[in-house]
C-alpha positions as CSV (number, residue, x, y, z in Angstrom):
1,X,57.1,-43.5,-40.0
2,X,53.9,-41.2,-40.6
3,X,52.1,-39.3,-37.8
4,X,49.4,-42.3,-38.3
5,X,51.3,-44.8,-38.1
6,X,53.4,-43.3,-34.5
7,X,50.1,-43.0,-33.1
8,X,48.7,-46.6,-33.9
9,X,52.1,-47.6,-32.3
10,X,51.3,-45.2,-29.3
11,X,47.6,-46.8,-28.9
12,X,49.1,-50.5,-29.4
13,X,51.9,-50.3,-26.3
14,X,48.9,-48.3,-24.3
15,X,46.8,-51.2,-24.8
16,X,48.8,-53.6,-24.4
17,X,50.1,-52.2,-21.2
18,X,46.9,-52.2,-19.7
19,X,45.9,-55.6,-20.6
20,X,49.0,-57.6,-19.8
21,X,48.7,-55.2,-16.5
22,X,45.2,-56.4,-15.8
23,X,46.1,-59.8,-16.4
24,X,48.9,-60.2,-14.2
25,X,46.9,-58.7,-11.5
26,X,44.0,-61.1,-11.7
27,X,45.9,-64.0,-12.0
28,X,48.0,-62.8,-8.4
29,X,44.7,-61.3,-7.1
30,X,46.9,-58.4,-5.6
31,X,43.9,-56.1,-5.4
32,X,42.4,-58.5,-2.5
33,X,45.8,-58.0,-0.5
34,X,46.3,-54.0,-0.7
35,X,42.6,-52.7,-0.7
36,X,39.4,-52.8,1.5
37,X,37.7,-55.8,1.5
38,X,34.7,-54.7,3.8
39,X,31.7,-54.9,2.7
40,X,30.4,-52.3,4.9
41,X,30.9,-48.5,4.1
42,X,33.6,-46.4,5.6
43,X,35.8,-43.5,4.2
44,X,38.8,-46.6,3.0
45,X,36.1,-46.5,0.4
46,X,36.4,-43.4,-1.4
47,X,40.0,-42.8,-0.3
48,X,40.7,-46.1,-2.3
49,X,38.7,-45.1,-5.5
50,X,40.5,-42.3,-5.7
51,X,43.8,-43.7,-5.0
52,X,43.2,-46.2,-8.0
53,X,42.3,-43.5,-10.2
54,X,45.0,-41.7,-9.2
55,X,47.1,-44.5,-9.6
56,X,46.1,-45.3,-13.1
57,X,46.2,-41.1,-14.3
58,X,49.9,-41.2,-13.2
59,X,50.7,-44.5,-15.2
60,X,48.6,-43.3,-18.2
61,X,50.3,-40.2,-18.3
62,X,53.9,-40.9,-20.5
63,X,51.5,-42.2,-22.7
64,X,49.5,-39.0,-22.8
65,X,52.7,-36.8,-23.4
66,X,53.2,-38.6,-26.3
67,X,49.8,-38.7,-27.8
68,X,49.3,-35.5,-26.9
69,X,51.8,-33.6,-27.2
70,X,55.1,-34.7,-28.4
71,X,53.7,-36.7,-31.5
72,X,51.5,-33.7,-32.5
73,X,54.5,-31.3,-32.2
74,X,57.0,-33.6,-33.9
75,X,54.3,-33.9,-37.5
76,X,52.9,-30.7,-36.9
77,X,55.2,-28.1,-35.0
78,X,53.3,-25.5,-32.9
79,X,50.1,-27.9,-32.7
80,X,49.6,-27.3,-28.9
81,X,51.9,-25.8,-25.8
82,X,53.4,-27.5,-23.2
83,X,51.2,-25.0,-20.7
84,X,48.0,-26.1,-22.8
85,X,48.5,-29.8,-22.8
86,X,49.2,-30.1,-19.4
87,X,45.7,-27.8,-18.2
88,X,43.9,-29.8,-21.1
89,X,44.9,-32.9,-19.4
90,X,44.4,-32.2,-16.2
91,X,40.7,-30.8,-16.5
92,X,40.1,-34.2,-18.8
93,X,41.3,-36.3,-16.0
94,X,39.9,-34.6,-13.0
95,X,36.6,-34.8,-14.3
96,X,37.0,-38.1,-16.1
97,X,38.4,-39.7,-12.0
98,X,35.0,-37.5,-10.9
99,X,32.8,-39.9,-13.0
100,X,34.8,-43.0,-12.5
101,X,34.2,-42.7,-8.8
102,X,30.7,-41.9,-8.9
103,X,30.2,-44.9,-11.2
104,X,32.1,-46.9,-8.7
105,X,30.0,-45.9,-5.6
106,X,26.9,-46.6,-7.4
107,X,27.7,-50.1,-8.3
108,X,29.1,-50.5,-4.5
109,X,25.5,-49.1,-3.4
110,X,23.7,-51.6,-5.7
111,X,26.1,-54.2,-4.8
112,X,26.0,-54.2,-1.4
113,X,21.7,-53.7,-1.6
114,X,20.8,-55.8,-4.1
115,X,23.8,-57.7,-5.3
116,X,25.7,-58.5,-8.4
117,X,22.1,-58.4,-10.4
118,X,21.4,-54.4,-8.8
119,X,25.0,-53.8,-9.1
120,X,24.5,-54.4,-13.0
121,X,21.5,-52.3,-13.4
122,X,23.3,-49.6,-11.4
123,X,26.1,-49.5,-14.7
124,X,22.9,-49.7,-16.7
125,X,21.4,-46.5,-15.2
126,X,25.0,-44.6,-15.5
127,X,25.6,-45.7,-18.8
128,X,22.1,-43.7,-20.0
129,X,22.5,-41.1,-18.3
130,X,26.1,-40.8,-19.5
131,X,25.0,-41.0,-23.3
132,X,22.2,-38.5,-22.5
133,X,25.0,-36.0,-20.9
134,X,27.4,-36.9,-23.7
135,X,27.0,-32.8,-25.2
136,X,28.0,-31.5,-21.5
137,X,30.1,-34.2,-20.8
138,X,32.4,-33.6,-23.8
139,X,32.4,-29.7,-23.0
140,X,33.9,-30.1,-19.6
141,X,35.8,-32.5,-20.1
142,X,37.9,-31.1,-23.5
143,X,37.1,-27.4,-22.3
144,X,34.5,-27.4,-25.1
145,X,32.5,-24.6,-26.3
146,X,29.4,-23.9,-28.6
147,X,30.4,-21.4,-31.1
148,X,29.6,-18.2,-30.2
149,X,27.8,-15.2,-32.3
150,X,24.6,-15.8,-34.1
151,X,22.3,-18.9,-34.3
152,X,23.7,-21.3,-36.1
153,X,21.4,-22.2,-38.7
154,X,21.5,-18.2,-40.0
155,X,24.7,-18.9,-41.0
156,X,24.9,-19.0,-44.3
157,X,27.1,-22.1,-45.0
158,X,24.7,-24.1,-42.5
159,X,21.3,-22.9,-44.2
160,X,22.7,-23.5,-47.8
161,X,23.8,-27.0,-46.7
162,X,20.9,-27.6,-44.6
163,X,18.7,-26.8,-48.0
164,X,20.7,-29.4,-50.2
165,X,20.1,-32.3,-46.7
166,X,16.3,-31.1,-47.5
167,X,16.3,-31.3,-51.2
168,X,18.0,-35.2,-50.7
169,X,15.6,-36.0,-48.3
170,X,16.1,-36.1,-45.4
171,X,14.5,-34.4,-42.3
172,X,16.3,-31.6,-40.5
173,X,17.5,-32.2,-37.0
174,X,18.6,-29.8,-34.0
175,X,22.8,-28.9,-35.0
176,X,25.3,-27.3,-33.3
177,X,28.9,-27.4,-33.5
178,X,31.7,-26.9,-31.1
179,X,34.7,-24.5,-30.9
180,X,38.1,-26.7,-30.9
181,X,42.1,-26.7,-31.0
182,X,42.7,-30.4,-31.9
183,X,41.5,-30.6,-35.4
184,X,41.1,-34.2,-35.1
185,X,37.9,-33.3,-33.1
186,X,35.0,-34.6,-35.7
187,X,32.0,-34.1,-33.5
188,X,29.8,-37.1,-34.3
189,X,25.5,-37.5,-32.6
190,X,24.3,-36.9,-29.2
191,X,21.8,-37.2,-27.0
192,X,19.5,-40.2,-26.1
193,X,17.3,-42.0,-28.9
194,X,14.9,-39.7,-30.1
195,X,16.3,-36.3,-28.7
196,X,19.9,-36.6,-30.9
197,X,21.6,-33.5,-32.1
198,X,24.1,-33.5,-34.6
199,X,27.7,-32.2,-33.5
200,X,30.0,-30.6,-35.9
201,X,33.5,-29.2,-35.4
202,X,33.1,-25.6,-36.0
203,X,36.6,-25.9,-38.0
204,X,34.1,-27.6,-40.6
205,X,32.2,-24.3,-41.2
206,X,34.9,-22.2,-42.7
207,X,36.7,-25.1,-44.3
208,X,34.3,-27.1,-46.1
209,X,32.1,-26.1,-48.8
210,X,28.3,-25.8,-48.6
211,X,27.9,-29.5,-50.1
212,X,30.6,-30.8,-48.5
213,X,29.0,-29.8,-45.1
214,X,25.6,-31.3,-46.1
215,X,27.6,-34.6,-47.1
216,X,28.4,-34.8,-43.5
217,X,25.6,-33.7,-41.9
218,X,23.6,-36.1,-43.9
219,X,25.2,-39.2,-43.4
220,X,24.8,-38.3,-39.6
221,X,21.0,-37.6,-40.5
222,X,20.6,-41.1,-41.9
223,X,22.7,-43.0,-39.1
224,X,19.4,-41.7,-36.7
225,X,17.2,-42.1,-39.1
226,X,17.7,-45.6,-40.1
227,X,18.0,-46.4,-36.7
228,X,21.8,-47.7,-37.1
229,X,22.9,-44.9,-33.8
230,X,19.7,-46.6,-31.5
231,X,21.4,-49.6,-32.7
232,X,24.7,-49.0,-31.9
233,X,23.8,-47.4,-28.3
234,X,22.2,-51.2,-27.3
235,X,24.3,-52.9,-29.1
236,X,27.1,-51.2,-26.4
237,X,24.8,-51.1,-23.1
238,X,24.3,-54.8,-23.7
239,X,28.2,-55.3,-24.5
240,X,28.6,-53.3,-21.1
241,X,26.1,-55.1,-18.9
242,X,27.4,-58.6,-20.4
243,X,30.9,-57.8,-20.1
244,X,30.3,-56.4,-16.5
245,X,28.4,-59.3,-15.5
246,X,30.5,-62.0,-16.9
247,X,33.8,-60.2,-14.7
248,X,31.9,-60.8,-11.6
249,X,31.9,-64.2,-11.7
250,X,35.8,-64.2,-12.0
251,X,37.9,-65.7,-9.0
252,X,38.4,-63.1,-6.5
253,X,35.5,-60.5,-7.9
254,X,32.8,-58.9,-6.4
255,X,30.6,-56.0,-6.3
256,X,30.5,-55.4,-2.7
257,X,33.8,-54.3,-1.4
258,X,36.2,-51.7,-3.2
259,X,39.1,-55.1,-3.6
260,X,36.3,-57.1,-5.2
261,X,35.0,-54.6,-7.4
262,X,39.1,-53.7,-8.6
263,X,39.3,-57.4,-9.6
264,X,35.8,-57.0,-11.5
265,X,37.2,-54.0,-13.5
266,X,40.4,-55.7,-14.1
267,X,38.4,-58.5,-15.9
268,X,36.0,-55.9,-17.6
269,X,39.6,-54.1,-19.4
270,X,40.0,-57.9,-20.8
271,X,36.5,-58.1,-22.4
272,X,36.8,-54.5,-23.7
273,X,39.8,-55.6,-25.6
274,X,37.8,-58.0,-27.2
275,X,35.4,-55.1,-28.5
276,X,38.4,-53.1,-29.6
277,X,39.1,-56.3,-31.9
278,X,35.4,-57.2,-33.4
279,X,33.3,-54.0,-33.3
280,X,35.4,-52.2,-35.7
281,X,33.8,-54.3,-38.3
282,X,30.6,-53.7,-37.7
283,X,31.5,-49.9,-37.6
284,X,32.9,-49.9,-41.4
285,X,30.2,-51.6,-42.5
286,X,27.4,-48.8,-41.6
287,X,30.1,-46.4,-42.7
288,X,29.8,-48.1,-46.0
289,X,26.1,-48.5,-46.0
290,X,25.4,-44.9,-45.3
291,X,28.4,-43.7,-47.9
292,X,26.0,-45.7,-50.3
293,X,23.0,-43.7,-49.2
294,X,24.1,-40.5,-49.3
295,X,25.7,-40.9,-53.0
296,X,22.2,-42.4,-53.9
297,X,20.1,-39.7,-52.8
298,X,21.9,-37.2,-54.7
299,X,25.8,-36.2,-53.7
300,X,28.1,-35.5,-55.9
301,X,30.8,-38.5,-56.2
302,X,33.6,-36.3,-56.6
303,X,32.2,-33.4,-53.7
304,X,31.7,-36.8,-51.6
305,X,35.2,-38.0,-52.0
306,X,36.9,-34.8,-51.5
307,X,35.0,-34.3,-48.5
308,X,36.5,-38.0,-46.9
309,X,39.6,-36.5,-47.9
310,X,39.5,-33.1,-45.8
311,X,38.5,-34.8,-43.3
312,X,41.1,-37.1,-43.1
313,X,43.9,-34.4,-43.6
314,X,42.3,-32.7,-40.5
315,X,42.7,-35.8,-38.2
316,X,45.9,-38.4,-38.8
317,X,46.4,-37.9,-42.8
318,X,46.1,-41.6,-43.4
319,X,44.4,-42.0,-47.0
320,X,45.0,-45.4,-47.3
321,X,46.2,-48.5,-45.3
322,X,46.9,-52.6,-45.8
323,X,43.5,-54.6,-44.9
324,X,45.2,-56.1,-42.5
325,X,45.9,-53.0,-40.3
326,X,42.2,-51.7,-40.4
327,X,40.4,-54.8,-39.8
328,X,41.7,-54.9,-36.4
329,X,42.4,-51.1,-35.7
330,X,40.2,-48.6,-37.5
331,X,36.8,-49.0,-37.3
332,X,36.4,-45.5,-39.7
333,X,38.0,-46.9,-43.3
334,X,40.6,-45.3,-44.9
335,X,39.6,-42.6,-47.3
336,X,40.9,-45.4,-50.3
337,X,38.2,-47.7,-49.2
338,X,35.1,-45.5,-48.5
339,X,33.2,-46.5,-51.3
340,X,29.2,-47.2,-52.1
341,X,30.1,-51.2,-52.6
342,X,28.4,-51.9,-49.5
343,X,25.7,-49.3,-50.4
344,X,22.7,-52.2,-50.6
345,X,23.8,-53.4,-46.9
346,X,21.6,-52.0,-44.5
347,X,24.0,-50.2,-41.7
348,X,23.8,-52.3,-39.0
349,X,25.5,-49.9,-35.9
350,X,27.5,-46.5,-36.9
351,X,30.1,-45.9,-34.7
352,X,29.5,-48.9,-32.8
353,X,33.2,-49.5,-31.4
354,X,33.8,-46.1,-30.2
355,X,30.5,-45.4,-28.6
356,X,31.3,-49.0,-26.8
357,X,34.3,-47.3,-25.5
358,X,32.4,-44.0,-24.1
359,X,29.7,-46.4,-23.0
360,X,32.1,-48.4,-20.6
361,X,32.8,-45.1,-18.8
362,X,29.9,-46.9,-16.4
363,X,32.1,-49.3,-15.2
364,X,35.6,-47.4,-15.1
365,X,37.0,-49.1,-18.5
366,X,40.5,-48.3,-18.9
367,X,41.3,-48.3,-22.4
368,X,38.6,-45.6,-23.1
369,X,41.3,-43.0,-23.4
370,X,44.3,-45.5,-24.2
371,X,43.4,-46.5,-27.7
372,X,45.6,-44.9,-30.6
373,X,42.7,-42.2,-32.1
374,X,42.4,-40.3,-28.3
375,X,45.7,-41.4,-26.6
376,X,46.5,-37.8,-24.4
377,X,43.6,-35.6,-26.7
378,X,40.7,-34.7,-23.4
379,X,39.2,-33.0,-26.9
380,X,38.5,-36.8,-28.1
381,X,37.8,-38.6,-24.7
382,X,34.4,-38.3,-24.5
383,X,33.4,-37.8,-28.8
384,X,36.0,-40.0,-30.1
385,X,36.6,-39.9,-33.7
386,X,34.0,-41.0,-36.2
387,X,33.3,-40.9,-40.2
């Protein structure tokens, strides 16, 4: 049993928990018996919301001891205190219940005005303006901060690897990078289409090499520019809005009342499931494409695969896996396969099953923070892990 492997365990039984959970509930239709079924607004309304969030913190939260901090402590001793875990969790969850319940009043608003059409372009409108607050989002809710001192590109490993990015080819892009205490944080790309900044742990800084920082910051430069993040970003609002929709039309759903709009979520956890089993694919495959690109436009093979390597040792430690296990689990390959034989594919959607799962914040998706990478790390909730 590796750290890896305890956690993909973890994420599986989390999973699994909630969907057999959702299931069972659907097919009684308890939700219609125990919540408000008015369609008029009262104070039930938010008392309920809050409840259920309440409700599904408290259920989440042996899970979260686990993932957060007994499994870290058991591979890596002295990785985080009790005291810490348990104020790191509850800022993640007070603020993640804050935008749950906000999203859930604005699909009741749109709902009850304009039905289950308004009600979708209510989760629409949260979902943007959720990816466009993903920088602050991701600060408040892991107690993130942007390193402090002087501006980032003076310092010198950030100008010497912003030169090489140059000298590749590609075009320079606003970065900044984020002080952390999981060192599986991995930062990733903000900010809406056209207005992206590149995140970077500030861990990276002092522990990778000039070139090995431009390796990473370039293959986040060519997911924008090839388009592959605007890709992925659709690719999960429509996933959203479909999923969303389709749950409405399940027996007992609605968007109107706080029991019809429980049943709708209930349904939405079943199609996000289904994402957490095909959109990993799609998510190797631009990590392939862009791996090719990078090696192409001038990277040192050896630098390039040392870099994977770090990397990896910083977050689970899992350089290699069956093809079974990753197909279905790990939508960022194993360091074993990240290799340039996809390099002539054109990458399709970067991180296009985790961004799906930060997306799906609009309409209260419960596996967001149940899945094996994030499982009890408020660092990861928001910016999950990416390549």
């Amino acid at each position: 049993m590796t750290y890896a492997r305890a956690r993909l365990l973890l994420g599986m039984s989390a999973v699994g928990c909630i969907v057999v959970l959702s299931t069972v509930l659907l097919l009684w239709q308890y939700p219609l018996e125990i919540l408000p079924n008015s369609e008029s607004w009262s104070g039930n309304d938010l008392a309920s919301l809050v409840s259920l969030f309440g409700f599904l913190a408290a259920a989440l939260f042996p899970m979260d001891l686990l993932g957060g901090f007994l499994l870290p402590n058991r591979w890596r001793p002295n990785t985080i205190s009790f005291g810490n875990f348990v104020a790191g969790w509850i800022r993640g969850v007070l603020v993640q219940g804050t935008l749950f319940v906000a999203a859930s009043l604005v699909i009741l608003f749109m709902g009850r005005w304009l039905g289950a059409s308004g009600a979708a372009l209510g989760v629409a409108g949260f979902a943007i303006i959720l990816v466009g607050s993903q920088l602050q989002i991701a600060k408040f809710v892991g107690a993130l901060r942007s390193t402090a001192g002087e501006k980032l590109e003076e310092v010198p490993v950030i100008e010497q690897a912003q030169s090489l990015v140059s000298k590749w080819g590609w075009k320079s892009r606003r970065v900044t990078a984020l002080d952390h205490h999981d060192t599986g944080f991995t930062g990733g790309i903000v900010g809406l289409p056209g207005m992206e900044t590149v995140v970077l742990p500030a861990s990276t800084l002092t522990k990778l090499s000039p070139e090995q920082l431009a390796i990473v910051v370039a293959r986040r430069l060519e997911a924008i520019q090839s388009g592959s993040r605007t890709r992925s970003l659709l690719l999960a609002l429509v996933w959203v809005i479909v999923g969303f929709a389709l749950s409405t039309l399940l027996p007992g759903a609605s968007v109107s009342s706080v029991a019809g709009l429980t049943m709708t979520c209930l349904g939405f956890n079943l199609w996000t499931f289904l994402g957490l089993l095909t959109l990993p694919t799609l998510s190797r495959q631009a990590s392939y494409a862009i791996d090719g690109k990078v090696l192409q436009s001038g990277a040192s093979p050896e630098v390039f695969k040392q870099t994977v390597k770090t990397l990896d040792m910083l977050q689970d430690d899992e350089p290699r896996r069956s093809a079974l296990i990753e197909t279905i689990f790990h939508p960022v390959p194993s360091v074993d396969n990240r290799r340039s034989a996809a390099s002539g594919n054109a990458p399709i959607a970067w991180h296009a099953a985790r961004i799906t799962l930060f997306v799906s914040w609009a309409c209260m998706g419960m596996l967001v923070r149940a899945v094996h990478c994030n499982i009890g790390r408020p660092e990861l909730w928001v910016m999950l892990p990416t390549d």
